[in-house]
C-alpha positions as CSV (number, residue, x, y, z in Angstrom):
1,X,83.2,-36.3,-74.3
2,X,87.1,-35.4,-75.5
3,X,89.3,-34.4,-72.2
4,X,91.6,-31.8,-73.0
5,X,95.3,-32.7,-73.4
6,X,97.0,-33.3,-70.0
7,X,99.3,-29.8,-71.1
8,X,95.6,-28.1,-71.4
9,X,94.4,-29.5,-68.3
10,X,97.6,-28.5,-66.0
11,X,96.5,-24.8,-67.7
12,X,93.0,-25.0,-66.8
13,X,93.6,-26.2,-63.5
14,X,96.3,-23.6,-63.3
15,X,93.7,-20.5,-64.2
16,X,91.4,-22.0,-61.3
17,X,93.9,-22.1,-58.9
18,X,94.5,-18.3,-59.6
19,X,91.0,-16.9,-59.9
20,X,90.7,-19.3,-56.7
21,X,92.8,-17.1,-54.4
22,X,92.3,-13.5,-56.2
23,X,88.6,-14.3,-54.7
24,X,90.1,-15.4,-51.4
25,X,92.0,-12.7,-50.8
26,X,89.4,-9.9,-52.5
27,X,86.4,-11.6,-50.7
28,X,87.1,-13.2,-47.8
29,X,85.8,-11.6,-44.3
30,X,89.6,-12.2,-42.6
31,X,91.5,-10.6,-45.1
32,X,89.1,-7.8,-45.7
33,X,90.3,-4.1,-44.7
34,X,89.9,-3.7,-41.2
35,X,87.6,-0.7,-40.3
36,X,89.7,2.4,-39.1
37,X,88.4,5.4,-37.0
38,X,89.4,8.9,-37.8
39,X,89.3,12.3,-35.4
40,X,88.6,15.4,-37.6
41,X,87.6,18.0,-34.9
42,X,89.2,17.1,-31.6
43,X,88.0,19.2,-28.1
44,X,91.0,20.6,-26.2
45,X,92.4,18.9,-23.8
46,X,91.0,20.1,-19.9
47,X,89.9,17.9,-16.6
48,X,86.6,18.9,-17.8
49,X,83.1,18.8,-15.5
50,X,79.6,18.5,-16.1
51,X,78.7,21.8,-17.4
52,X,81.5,22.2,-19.6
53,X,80.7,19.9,-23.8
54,X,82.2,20.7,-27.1
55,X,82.5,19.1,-30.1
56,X,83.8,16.5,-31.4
57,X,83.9,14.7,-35.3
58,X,85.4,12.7,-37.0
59,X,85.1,10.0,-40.0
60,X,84.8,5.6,-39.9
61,X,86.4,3.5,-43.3
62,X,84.8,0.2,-43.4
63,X,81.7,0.4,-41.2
64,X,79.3,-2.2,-41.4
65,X,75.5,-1.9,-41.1
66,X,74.5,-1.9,-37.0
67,X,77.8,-0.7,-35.8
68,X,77.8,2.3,-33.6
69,X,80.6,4.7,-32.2
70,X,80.8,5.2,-28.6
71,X,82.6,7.8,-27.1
72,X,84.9,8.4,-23.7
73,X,86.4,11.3,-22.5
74,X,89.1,10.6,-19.9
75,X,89.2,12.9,-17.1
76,X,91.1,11.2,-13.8
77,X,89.2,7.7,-15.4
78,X,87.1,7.4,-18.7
79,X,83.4,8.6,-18.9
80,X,81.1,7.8,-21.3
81,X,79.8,10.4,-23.8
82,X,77.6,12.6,-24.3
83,X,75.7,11.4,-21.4
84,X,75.2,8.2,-20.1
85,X,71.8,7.4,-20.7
86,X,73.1,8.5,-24.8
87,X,76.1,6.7,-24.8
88,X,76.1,5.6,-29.0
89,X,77.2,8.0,-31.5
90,X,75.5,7.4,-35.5
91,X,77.6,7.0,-37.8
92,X,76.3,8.9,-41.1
93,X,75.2,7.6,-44.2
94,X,78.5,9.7,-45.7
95,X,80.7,7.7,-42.7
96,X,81.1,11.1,-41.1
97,X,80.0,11.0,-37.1
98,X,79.6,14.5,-34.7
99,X,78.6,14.5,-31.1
100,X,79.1,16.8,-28.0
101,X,81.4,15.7,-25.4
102,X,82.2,16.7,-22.1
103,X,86.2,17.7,-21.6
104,X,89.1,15.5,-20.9
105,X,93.0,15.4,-21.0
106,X,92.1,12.2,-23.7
107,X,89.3,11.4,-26.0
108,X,88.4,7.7,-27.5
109,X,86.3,6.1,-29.8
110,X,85.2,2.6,-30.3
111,X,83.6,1.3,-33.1
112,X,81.2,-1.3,-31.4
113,X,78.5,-4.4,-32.5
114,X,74.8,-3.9,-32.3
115,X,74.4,-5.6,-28.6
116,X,77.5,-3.6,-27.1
117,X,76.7,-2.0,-23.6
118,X,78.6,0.4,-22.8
119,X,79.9,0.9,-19.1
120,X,79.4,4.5,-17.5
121,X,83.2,4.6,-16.5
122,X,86.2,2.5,-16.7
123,X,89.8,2.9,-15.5
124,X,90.9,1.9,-18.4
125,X,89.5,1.0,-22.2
126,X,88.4,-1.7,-23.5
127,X,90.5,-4.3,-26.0
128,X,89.8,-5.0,-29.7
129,X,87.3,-8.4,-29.9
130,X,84.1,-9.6,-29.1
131,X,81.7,-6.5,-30.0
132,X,84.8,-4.3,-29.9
133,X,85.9,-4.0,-33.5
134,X,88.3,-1.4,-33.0
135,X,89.5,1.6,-30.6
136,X,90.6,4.6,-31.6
137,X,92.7,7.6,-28.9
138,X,93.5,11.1,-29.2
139,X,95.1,13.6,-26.8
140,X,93.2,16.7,-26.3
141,X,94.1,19.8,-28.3
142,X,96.5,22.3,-26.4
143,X,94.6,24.8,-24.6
144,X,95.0,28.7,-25.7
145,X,94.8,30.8,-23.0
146,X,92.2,34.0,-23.9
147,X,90.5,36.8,-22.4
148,X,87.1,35.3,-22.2
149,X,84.3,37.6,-24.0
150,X,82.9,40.1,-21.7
151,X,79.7,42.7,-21.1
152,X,79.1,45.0,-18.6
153,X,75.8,44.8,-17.1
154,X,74.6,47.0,-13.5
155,X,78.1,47.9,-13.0
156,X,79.7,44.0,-13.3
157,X,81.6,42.1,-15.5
158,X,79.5,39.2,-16.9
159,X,81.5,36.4,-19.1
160,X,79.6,35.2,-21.9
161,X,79.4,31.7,-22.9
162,X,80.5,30.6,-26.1
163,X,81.0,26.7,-25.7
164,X,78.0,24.2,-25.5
165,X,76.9,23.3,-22.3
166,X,74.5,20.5,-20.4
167,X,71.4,22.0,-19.0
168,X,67.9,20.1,-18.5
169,X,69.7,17.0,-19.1
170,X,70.2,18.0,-22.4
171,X,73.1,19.3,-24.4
172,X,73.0,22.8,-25.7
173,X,74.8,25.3,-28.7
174,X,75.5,28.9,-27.3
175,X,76.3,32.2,-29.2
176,X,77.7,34.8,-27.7
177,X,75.6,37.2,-29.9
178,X,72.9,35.8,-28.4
179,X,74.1,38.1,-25.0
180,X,74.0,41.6,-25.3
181,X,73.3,45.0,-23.4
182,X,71.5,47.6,-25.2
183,X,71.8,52.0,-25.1
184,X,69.8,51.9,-22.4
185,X,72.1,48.8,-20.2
186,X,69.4,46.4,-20.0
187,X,70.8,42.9,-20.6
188,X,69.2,40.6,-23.2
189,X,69.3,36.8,-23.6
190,X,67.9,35.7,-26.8
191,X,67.4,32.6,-28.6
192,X,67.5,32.3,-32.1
193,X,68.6,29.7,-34.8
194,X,71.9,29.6,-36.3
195,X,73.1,27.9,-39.5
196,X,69.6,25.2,-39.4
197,X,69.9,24.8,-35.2
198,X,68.9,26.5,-32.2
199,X,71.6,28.5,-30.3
200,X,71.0,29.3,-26.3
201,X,72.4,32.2,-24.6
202,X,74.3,32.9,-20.9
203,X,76.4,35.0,-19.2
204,X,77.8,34.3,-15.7
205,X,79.7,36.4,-13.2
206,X,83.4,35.3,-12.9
207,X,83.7,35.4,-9.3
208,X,81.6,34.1,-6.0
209,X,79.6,36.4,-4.2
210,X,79.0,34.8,-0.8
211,X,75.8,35.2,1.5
212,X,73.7,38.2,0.9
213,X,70.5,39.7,-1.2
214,X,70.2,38.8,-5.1
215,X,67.6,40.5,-7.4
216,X,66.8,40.8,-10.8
217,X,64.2,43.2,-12.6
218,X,62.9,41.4,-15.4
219,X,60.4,42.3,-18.4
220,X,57.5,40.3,-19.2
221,X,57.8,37.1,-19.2
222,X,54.5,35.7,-19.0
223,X,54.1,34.5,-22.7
224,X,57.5,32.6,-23.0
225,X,57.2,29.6,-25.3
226,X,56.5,26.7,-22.8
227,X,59.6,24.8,-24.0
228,X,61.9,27.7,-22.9
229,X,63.7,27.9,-19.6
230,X,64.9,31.0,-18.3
231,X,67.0,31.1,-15.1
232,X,68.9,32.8,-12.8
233,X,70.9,30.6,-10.2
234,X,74.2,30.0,-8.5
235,X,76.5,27.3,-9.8
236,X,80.2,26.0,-8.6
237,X,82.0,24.9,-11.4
238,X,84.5,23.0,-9.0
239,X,82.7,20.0,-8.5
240,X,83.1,20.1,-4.3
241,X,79.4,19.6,-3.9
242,X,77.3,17.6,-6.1
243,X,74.3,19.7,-6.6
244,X,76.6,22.7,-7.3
245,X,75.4,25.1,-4.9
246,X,72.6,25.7,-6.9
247,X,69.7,28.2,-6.0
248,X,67.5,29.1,-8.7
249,X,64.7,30.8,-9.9
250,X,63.3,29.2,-13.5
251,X,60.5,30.8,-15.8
252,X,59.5,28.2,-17.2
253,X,56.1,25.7,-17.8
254,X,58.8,22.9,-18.7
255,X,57.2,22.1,-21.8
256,X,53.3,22.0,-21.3
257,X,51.5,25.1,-21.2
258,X,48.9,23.9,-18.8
259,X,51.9,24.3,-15.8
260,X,53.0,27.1,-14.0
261,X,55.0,29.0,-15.5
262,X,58.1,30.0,-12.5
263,X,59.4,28.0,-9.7
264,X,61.9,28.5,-6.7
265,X,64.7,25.7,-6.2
266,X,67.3,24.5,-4.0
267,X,69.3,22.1,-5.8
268,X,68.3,18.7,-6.2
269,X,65.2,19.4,-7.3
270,X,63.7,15.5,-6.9
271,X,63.2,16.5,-3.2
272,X,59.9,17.5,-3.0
273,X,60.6,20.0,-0.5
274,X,63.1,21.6,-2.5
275,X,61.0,23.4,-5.5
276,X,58.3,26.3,-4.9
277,X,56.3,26.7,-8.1
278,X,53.9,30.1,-8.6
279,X,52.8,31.6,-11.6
280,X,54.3,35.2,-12.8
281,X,52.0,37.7,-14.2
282,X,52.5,39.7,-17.2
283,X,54.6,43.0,-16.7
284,X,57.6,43.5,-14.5
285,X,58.6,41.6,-11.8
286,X,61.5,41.7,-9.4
287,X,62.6,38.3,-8.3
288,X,65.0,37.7,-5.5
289,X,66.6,35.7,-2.9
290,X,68.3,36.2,0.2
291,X,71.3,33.6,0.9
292,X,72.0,33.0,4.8
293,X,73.9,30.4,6.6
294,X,71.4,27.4,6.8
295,X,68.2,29.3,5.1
296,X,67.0,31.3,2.0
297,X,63.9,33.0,0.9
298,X,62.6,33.9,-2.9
299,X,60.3,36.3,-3.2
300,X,58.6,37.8,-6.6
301,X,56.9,41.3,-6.1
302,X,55.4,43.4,-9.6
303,X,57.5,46.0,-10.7
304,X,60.8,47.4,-9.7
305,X,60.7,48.4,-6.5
306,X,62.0,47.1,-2.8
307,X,60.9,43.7,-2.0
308,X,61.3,44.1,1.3
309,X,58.3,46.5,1.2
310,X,56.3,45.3,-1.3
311,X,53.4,42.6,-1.1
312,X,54.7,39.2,-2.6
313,X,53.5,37.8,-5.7
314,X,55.2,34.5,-4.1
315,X,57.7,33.7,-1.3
316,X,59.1,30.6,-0.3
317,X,61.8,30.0,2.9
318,X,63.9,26.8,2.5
319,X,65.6,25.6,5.7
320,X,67.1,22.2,4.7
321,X,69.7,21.2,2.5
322,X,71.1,24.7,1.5
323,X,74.9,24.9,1.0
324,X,77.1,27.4,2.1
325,X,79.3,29.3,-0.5
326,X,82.2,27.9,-2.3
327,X,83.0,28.7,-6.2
328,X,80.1,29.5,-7.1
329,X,78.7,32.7,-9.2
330,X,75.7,33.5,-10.6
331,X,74.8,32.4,-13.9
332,X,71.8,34.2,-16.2
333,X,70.7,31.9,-18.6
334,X,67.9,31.2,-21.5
335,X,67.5,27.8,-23.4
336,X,65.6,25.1,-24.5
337,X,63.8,22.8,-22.1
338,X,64.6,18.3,-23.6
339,X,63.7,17.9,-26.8
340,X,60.8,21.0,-27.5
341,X,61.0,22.5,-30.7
342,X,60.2,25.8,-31.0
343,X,58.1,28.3,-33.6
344,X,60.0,31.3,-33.0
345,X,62.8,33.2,-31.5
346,X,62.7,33.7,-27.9
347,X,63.9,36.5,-25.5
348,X,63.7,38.1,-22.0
349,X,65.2,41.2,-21.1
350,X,67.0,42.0,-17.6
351,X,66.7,45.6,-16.7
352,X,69.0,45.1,-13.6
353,X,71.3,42.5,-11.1
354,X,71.4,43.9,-7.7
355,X,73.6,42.2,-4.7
356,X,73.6,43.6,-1.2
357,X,75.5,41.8,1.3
């Protein structure tokens, strides 16, 4: 076999050397591009609470296969988004990633390792390594004050929701022309499917009420789809009491049509004691409660007429664990119960809100 000639060698050798290190530096794992994380649509910046998403998108260069996002909000310390039993965000086949997320003055992403567990809250974020790949911050949006979108409905005005919202443990779209009040002043709440996804409706007084009677006249709504929730209740915003000051009356069957389909509730509703279920029957109903210090009764008569003189479809008194008034206003609400799907539009109609002291 002929060598080359030591000049042809040193040239060969020379070649190699070069297509030696173009493959090093094109192939190798530690000089490869390191993944970056980009925010696209970024929530404004507020302290946030629990019943207060948007959302949030953005875009990942470099992702590899089994990588997740997952998501913090930072509101006094950092939570874990959307919720923390769904703390990873999917990265799209396109790169492209959307989620809700509750609000915060700060929002972060971390692109993380299949076998990454998330903690619930931290005071501060974790660093780059290990199944941290890379961390990603961005300050909240300034806030622009506006005059919230309104209706009048039995002589109050009600502010409709437009942002998304957590509700059944599960995070919800709303439309605000999914709230309206027709020639007649009777308030509908409808839900209806916008742009391939459902959209939820509610509108909430803007102040507390206190102690006193609360009723509503509603239509029909016996044949709701048994994956629809509609409810009337009281909620405080503030966060000052865990369970929100919540009383509420739900039409619902929570999913399966085999269960009642209304209940009465003081807030948590894991206490046995603490939820009344009845069945409503087809045709008008007037549902109220009346709020005292340490007590509250529901009641359901048929028809609009005085509950206080009229036989009870269902009553319920609760004397334990009902809070006293804060922040709270009432909140009139219709939406999708988990993960139901549904056939069809849904709607009830409110012919009137009464409060007596």
């Amino acid at each position: 076999m002929r060598l080359p000639k030591p000049k042809a060698r040193r040239y060969v050798c020379a070649l190699g050397l070069l297509a030696f290190v173009c493959w090093s530096q094109s192939c190798s794992p530690k000089n490869a591009a390191n993944p970056s994380i980009e925010f696209v649509q970024v929530p404004r910046a507020d302290p946030g609470g629990p019943d207060v998403l948007e959302d949030i998108s953005g875009r990942v260069t470099g992702a590899r296969p089994g990588q997740q996002l997952v998501l913090y909000a930072k509101a006094g310390t950092w939570w874990v988004q959307p919720m923390a039993d769904q703390p990873f965000t999917t990265i799209q086949a396109d790169s492209n990633w959307h989620s809700s997320i509750h609000l915060g003055t700060d929002y972060a992403a971390l692109l993380v390792e299949p076998g990454f567990k998330p903690e619930a809250k931290m005071e501060s974020l974790p660093k780059e390594g290990g199944f941290v790949v890379t961390v990603k911050t961005v300050a909240g949006t300034k806030s622009v004050v506006s005059i919230p979108t309104t209706l009048k409905f039995s002589g109050y005005d009600w502010e409709i929701r437009t942002v998304a919202s957590e509700r059944g443990g599960t995070s919800h779209s709303y439309d605000p022309a999914n709230a309206w009040t027709d020639e007649k002043g009777l308030l509908h709440l409808r839900i209806a499917e916008r742009s391939g996804r459902w959209t939820c409706a509610e509108v909430k007084l803007p102040r507390s009420l206190g102690y006193g009677m609360y009723s509503f006249v509603i239509r029909d709504s016996s044949a709701l789809d048994p994956g629809v929730v509609a409810s009337m209740f009281t909620w405080d915003e503030s966060g000052d009491d865990p369970n929100h000051r919540e009383l509420s009356l739900e039409l619902t069957r929570w999913g399966d049509p085999a269960n009642q389909n209304a209940q009465f509730v003081v807030q948590p509703y894991y206490v046995p004691v603490n939820v009344s279920r009845f069945t409503t029957p087809a045709g008008l109903v007037t549902h109220s409660f009346r709020w005292e210090p340490g007590k509250v009764t529901f009641k359901s008569v048929r028809g609009n007429v005085n509950v206080n003189s009229t036989p009870a479809i269902a009553e319920h008194v609760f004397n334990s664990g009902v809070p006293s008034p804060g922040n709270e206003s009432i909140h009139l609400n219709l939406y999708i119960f988990g993960n139901n799907t549904l056939r069809n539009e849904s709607e009830v109609v409110i012919e009137k809100f009464e409060y007596l002291p």
